[in-house]
LUMTOR-963885 format. One record per residue (C-alpha): x negated, y, z negated; residue in one letter. Coordinates in steps of 0.1 Angstrom, whole numbers, plus 5000, padded with zeros to 4 digits. Layout:
XYZA;...
This chain:
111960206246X;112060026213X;111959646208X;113259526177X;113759146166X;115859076139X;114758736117X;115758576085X;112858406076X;112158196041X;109758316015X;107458046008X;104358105980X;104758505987X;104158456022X;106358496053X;105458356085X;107058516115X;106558376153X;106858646179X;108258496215X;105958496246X;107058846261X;106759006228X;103259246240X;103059486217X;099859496200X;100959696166X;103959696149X;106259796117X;107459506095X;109959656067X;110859336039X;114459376026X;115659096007X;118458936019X;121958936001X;124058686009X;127758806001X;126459096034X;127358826055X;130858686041X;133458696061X;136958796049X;139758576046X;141358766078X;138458736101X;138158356088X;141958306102X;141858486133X;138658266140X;140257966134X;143258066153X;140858176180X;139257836180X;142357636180X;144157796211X;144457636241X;141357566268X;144157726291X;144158056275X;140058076273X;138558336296X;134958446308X;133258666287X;132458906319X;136658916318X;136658966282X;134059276284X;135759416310X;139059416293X;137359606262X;135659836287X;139259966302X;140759966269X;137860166252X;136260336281X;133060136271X;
């Protein structure tokens, strides 16, 4: 099975310094540098409003987010 971790780290003097977390054990691995763009991660002006209407609905309304899988699972056959 592959393991892949996903980071945006800071260039700093043409250097890169990336931490690895404790249960990370591989010994050898495949770095690929792709510099990052910054309008990849803009979000529209629709999925900025149904955010913000998301945020602003009632506590009422909220539900788990085992519910909320579920819900995409029956409707998608996930």
């Amino acid at each position: 099975m592959m393991e892949a971790i996903r980071q945006f780290v800071k260039v700093k003097n043409h250097q890169i310094n990336i931490t690895l977390p404790d249960n990370f054990t591989a010994e050898e691995v495949e770095v690929i540098i792709i510099a990052k763009n910054e309008n990849d991660f803009q979000l529209s002006d629709n999925q900025i409003k149904l955010l913000d209407d998301r945020a602003n609905e009632p506590e009422s309304e909220y539900i788990k987010s085992s519910e909320s899988l579920n819900r995409i699972k029956e409707k998608y056959g996930f």
